[in-house]
SERO-4910 file (N, C-alpha, C, O; in steps of 0.05 Angstrom, whole numbers):
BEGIN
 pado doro    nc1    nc2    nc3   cac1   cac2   cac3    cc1    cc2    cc3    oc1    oc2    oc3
  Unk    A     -4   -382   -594    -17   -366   -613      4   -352   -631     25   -344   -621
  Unk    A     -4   -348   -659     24   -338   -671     13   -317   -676    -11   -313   -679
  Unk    A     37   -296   -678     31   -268   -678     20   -256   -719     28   -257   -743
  Unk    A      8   -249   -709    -12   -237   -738     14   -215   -747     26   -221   -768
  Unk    A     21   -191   -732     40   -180   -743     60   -169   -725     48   -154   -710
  Unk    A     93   -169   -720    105   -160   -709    119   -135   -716    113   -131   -739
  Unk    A    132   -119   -707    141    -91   -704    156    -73   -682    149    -67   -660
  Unk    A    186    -65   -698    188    -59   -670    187    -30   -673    184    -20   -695
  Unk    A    190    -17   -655    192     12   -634    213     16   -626    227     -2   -616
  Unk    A    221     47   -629    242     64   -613    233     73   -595    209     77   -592
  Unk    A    255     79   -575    245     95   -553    230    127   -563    237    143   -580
  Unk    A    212    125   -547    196    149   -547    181    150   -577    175    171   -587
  Unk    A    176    120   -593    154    126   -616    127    121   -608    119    111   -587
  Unk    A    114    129   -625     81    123   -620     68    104   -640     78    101   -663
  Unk    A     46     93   -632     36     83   -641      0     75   -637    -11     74   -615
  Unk    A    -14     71   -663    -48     83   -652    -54     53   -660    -47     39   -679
  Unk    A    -68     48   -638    -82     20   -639   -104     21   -624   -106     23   -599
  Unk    A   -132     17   -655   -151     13   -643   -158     42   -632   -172     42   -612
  Unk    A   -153     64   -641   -157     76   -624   -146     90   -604   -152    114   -601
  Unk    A   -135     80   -593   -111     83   -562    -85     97   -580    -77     87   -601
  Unk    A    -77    113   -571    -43    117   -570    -18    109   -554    -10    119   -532
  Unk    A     -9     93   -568     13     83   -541     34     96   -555     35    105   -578
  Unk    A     62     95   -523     90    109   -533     99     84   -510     88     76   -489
  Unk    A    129     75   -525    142     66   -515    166     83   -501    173    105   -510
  Unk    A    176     71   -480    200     91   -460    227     81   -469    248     93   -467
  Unk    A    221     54   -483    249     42   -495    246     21   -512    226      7   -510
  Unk    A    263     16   -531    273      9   -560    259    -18   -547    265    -25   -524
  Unk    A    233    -37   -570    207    -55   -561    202    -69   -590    206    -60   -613
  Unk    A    194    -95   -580    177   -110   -605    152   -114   -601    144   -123   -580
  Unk    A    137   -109   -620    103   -119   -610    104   -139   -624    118   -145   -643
  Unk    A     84   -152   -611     77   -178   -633     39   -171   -622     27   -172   -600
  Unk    A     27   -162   -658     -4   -159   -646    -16   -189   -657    -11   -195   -680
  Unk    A    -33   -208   -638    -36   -234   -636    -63   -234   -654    -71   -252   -668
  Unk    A    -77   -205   -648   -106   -213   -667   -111   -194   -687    -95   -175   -685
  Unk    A   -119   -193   -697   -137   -166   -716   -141   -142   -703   -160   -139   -687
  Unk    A   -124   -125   -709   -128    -97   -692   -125    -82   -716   -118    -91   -737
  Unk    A   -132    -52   -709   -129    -30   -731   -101    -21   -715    -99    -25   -691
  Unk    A    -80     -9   -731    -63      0   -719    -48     26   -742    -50     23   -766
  Unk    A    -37     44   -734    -18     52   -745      8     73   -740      8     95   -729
  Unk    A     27     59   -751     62     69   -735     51    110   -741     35    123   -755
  Unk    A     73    116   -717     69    151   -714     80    151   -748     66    165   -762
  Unk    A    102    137   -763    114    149   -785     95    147   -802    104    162   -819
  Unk    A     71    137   -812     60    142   -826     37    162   -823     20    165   -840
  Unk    A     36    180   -792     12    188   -793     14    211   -794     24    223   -775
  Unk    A      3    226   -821      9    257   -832    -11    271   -818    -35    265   -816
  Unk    A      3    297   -803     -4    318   -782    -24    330   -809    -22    326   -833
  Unk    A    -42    346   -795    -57    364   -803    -49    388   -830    -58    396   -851
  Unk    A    -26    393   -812    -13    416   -833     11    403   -859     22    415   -878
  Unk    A     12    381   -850     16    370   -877      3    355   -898     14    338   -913
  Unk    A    -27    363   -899    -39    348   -916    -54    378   -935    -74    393   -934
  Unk    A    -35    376   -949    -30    400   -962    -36    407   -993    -30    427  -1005
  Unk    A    -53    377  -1005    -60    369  -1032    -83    353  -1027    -86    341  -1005
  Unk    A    -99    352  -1046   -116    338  -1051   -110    297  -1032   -121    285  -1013
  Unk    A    -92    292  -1048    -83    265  -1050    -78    262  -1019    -86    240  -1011
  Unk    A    -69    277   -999    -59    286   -979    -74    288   -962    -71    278   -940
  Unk    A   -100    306   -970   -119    311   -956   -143    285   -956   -164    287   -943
  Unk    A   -137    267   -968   -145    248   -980   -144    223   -950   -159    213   -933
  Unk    A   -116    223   -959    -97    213   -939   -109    220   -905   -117    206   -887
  Unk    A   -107    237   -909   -122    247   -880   -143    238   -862   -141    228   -839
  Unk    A   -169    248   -883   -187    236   -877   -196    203   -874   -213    191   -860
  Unk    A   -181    197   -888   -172    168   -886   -160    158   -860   -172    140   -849
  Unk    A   -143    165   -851   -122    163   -834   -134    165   -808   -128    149   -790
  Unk    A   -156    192   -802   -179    195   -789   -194    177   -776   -194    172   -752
  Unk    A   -209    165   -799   -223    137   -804   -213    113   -784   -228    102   -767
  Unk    A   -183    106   -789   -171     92   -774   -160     98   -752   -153     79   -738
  Unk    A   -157    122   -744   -146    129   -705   -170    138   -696   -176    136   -672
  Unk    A   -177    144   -705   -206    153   -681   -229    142   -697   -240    156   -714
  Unk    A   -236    115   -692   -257    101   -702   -291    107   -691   -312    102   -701
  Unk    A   -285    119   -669   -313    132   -658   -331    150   -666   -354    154   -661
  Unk    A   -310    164   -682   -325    184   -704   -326    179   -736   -328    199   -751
  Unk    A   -323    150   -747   -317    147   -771   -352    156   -777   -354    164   -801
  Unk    A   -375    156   -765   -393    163   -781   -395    200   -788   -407    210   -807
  Unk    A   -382    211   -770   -380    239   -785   -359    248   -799   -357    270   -810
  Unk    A   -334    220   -800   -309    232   -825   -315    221   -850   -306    229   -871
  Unk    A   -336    195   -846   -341    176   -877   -358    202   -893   -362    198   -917
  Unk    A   -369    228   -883   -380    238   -901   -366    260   -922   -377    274   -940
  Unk    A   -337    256   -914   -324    283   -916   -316    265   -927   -328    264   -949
  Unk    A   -294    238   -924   -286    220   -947   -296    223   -964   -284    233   -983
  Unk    A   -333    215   -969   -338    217  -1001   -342    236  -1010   -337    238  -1035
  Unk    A   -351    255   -999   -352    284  -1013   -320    285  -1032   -320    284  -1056
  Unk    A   -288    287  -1009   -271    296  -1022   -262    265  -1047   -252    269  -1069
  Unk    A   -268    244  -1037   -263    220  -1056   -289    231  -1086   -286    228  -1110
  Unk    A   -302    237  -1078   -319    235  -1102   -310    264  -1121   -318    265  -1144
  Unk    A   -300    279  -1113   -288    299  -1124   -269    304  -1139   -266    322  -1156
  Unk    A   -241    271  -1124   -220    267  -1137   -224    250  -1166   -213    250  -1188
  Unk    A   -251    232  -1152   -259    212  -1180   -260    233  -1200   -241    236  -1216
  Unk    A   -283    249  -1201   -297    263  -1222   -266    274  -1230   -253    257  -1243
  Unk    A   -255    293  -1226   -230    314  -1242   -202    292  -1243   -181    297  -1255
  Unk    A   -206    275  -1232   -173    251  -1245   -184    251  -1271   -208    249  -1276
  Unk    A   -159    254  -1293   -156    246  -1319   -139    222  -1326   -142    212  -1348
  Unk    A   -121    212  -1308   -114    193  -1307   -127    164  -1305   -140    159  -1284
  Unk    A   -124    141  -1328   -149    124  -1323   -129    103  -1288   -139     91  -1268
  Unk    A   -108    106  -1294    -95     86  -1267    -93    109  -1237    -81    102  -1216
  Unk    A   -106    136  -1241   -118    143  -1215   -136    135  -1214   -140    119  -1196
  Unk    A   -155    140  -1229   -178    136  -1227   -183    111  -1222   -203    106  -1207
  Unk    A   -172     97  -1229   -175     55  -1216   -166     60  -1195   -179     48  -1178
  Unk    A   -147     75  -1185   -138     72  -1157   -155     82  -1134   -158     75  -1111
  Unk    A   -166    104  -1151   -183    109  -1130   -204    101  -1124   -215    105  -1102
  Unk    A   -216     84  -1150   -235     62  -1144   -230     42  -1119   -246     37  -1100
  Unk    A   -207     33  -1123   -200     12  -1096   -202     31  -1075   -220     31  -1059
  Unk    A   -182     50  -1076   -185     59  -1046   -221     61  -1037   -227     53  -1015
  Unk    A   -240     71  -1053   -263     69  -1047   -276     47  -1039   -295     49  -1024
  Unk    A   -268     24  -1048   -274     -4  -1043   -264     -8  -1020   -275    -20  -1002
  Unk    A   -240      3  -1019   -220    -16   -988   -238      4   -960   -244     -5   -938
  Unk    A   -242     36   -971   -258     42   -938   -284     33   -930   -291     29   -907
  Unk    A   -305     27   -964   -331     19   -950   -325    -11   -948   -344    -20   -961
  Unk    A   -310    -33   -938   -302    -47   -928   -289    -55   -908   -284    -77   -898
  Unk    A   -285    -30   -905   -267    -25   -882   -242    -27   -869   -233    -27   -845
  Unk    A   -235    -30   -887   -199    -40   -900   -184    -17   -906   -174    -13   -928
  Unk    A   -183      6   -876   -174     26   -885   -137     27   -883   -126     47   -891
  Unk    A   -126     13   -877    -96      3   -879    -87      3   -896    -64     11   -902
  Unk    A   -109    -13   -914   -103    -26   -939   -102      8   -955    -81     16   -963
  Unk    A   -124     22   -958   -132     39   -975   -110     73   -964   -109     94   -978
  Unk    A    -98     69   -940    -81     80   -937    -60     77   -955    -60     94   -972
  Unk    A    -38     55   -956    -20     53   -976    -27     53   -991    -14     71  -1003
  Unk    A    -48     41  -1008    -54     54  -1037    -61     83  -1040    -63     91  -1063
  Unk    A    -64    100  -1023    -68    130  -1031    -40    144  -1027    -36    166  -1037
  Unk    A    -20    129  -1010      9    138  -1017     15    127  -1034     38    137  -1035
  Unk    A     15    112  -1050     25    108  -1079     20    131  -1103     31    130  -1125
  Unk    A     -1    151  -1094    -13    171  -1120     -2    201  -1104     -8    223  -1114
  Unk    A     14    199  -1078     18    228  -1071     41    234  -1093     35    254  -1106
  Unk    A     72    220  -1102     81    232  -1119     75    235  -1153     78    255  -1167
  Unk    A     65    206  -1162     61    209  -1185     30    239  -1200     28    253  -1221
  Unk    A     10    236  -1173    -13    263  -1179      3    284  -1165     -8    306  -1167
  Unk    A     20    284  -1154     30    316  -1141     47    324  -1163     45    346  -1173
  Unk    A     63    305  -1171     93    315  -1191     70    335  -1219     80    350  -1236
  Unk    A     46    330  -1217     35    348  -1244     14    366  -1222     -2    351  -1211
  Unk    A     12    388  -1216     -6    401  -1202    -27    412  -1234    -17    414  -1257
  Unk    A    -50    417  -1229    -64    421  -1256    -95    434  -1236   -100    430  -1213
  Unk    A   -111    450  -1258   -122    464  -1240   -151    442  -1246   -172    454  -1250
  Unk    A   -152    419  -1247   -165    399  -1228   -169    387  -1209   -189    376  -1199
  Unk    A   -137    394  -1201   -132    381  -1172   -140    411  -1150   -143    412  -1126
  Unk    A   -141    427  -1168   -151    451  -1153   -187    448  -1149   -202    452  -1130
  Unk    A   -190    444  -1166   -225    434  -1169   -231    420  -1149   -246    427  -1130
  Unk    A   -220    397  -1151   -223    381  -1122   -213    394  -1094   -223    381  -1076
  Unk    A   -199    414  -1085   -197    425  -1077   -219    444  -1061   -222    443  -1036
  Unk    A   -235    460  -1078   -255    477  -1084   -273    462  -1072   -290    473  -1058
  Unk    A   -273    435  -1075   -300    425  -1077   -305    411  -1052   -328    411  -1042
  Unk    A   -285    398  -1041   -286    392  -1007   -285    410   -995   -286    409   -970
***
């Protein structure tokens, strides 16, 4: 069987699959063989750093994919704060972006719609504007 995606691990990193949290005790390769949700500890932004809209964005998203048992009470907070970001982006290439990311969660392609919502943390943070505060307000 060939491996769908490999990756390796340092000692003592984590990693969320499916759900589960694993930590390795020493420097490891995975090879995951089927379709799993997974995601490395380095991408997964703690609480107190989701500190912006785009961020907080991020979050709830991120949510979605480690603890899949409750995606029916975080998908409601997604669109509340996603539909908030739509309405006050003035940007037409956020606003497409955030179209996809909207596409990629009710699909369920939240991996996918993760890296595309780190693509908009520096270019929408580098201008703070009191829209992004609106959206703020509004989740």
């Amino acid at each position: 069987m060939k491996a769908k995606m490999r990756f390796s691990l340092k000692a003592g990193e984590r990693i969320f699959i499916n759900g589960a949290v694993l930590t390795v005790s020493q420097k490891v390769t995975l090879s995951l063989l089927n379709e799993a949700r997974f995601l490395l500890e380095s991408h997964v932004l703690q609480v107190t750093e989701a500190t912006t809209p785009m961020r907080q964005l991020y979050f709830v998203v991120q949510s979605l994919l480690i603890n899949p048992q409750e995606a029916g009470k975080v998908m409601g907070a997604f669109r509340k704060l996603h539909d908030a970001l739509v309405e006050v982006a003035i940007d037409d290439v956020v606003k497409e972006t955030l179209g996809k990311v909207g596409d990629l969660v009710k699909a369920d392609r939240t991996f996918e719609a993760l890296k595309l919502i780190r693509t908009l943390f520096e270019p929408v943070e580098a201008r703070p504007s009191a829209a992004a505060e609106a959206a703020v307000q509004a989740a």
